[in-house]
Each structure stands twice: as structure tokens, then as C-alpha cells.
N, C-alpha and C positions, 0 to 999 in steps of 0.2 A: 504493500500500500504506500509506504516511504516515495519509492520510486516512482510513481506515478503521481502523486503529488508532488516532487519537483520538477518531473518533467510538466506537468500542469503548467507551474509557476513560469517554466524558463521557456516555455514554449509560445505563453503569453506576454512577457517579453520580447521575444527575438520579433514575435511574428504583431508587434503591436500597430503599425503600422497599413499592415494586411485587415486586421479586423478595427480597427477605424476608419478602413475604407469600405465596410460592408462586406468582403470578399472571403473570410473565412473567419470562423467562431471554434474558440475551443472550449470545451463543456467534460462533464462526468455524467456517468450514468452506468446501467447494471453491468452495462457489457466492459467498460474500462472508461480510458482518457479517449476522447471521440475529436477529428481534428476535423472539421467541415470545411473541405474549399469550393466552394460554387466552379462550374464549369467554366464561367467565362474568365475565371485569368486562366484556366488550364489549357480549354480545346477551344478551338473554333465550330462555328454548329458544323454537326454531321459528321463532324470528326474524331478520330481518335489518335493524330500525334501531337504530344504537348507542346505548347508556345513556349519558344525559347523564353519569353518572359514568365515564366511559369516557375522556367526553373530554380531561380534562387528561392524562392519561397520552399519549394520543394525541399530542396539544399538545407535553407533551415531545418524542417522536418526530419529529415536525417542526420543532422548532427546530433538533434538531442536525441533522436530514438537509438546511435548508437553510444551513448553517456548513460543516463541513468536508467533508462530500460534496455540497455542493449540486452537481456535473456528473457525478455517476456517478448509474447508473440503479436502479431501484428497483421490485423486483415483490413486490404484494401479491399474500398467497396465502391462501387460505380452505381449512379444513378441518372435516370431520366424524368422531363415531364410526360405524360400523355400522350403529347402527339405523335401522331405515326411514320414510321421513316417514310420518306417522299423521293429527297433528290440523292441520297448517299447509295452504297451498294450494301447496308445491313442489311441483313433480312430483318432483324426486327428491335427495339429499344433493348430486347435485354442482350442482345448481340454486341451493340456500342456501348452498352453498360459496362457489358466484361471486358471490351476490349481497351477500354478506360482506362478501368482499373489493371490491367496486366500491361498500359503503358505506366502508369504508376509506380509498379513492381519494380517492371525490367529498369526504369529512372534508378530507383534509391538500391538495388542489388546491383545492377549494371556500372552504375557513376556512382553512385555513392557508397558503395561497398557494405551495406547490409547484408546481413548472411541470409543465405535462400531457406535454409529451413525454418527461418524466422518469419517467414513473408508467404501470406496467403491473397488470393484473388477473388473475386467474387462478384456477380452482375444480378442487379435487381432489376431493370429494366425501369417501369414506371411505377411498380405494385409496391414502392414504401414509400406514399408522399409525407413531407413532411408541411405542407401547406397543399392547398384546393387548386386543381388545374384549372379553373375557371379564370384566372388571371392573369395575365404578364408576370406579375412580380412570385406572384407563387410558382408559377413554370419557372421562373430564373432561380428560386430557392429548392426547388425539387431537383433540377440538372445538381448535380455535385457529386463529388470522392469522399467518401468518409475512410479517413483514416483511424484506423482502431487499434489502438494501443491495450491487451487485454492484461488483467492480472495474474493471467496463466502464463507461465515460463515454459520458455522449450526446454524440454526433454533430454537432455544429451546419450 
């Protein structure tokens, strides 16, 4: 629990800047430290490689995940609004969800050297809003990565 409350603290820190710009919130809840970045500093619509601007923020997120949680586990999560793929080649939301999130992965294993068995993938498509697709702003807060930092350790 230690460990996750100073990555809490120092995450909210590094990344202060990020969430005073509305663009990611970090929180607690049953599953661990929950990192929420909205899709638009991430992808562009319909897509799935990250904006080079994307990635420092990322970069933060990896430093402290490999500090004081670097042995608890960590699942990327991808999300969509409602609407239906139209002009991309998905077959369907929860295809660009995981493929999100597995750009997410390959970032912080690939470049930033978190270890693979630390790092899970995961695509919800549109079936976890966390606001009503009836609106802009709730579609904008529904697209996102939830980074989940859990209180379970890996394994060795």
C-alpha cells in the first residue's frame, strides 16, 4: 500500500501540468493507482500510433512505475466512445481499444524498459463509459488509456 501511495503523490507531481490541462486525472480505487489519459494527447481519431507528443507524458508514467512500484503489476486499458468505426480499417471499437492499449505496452516495455511480465493489455471497446455518449464532452472523456497500477506484485 506504501508504494502506491507515493507513486500516487509523485505521479501527481511530475504529471501536474497534464491534469491542469484536463488531459489526465490520477485517482485510487479497488483495482489500485488508476492513471487516466484521454485519447487526445495520445492518438489521433481512428488511430492507434501515439503522438510523438504523447510521449513525454508517457515517459513520466514510466519513470515512477519503474521507482516505487516497479514489482506490482500493471494493466493497460484502452477505451472508446460509442461511435462506430466508419473511416479507419478496425473492424470494431474494441479492436482500436486493444490496439491502444498494446501501443501503450510496446511504449513503456519497448522505450522505456519496463519488464514484460509486469505489463498486461486489455481493450474494452465502448462497454465501460465513464460518462453518457450522448455528448461531445462525455465521448472525449470515454476515449482514454487507463493505466492501472495494481496492489498485486508479480510473481517471480
Amino acid at each position: 500500500k506504501g508504494a502506491l501511495e507515493a507513486a500516487k503523490i509523485e505521479l501527481e507531481k511530475q504529471l501536474r501540468s497534464e491534469m491542469d490541462q484536463g488531459n489526465l486525472t490520477v485517482g485510487s480505487n479497488e483495482r489500485g493507482l488508476v492513471v487516466t489519459v484521454l485519447n487526445r494527447i495520445l492518438f489521433a481519431p481512428g488511430l492507434a500510433e501515439l503522438k510523438d507528443s504523447s510521449k513525454a507524458t508517457l515517459g513520466k508514467v514510466a519513470d515512477v512505475l519503474k521507482q516505487p512500484t516497479g514489482s506490482h503489476m500493471v494493466y493497460i486499458e484502452g477505451h472508446t466512445d460509442s461511435d462506430p468505426i466508419q473511416k479507419s480499417s478496425w473492424k470494431s471499437n474494441w479492436e482500436l481499444s486493444a490496439a491502444r492499449a498494446l501501443e501503450v505496452v510496446h511504449f513503456l516495455v519497448d522505450e522505456k524498459g519496463l519488464t514484460p511480465q509486469q505489463v498486461a493489455a486489455s481493450g474494452y471497446g465502448e462497454f465501460q463509459p465513464v460518462e453518457s455518449n450522448a455528448t461531445a464532452d462525455g465521448k472525449m472523456k470515454n476515449r482514454r488509456v487507463e493505466i492501472v497500477i495494481s496492489p498485486r506484485k508479480l510473481v517471480a
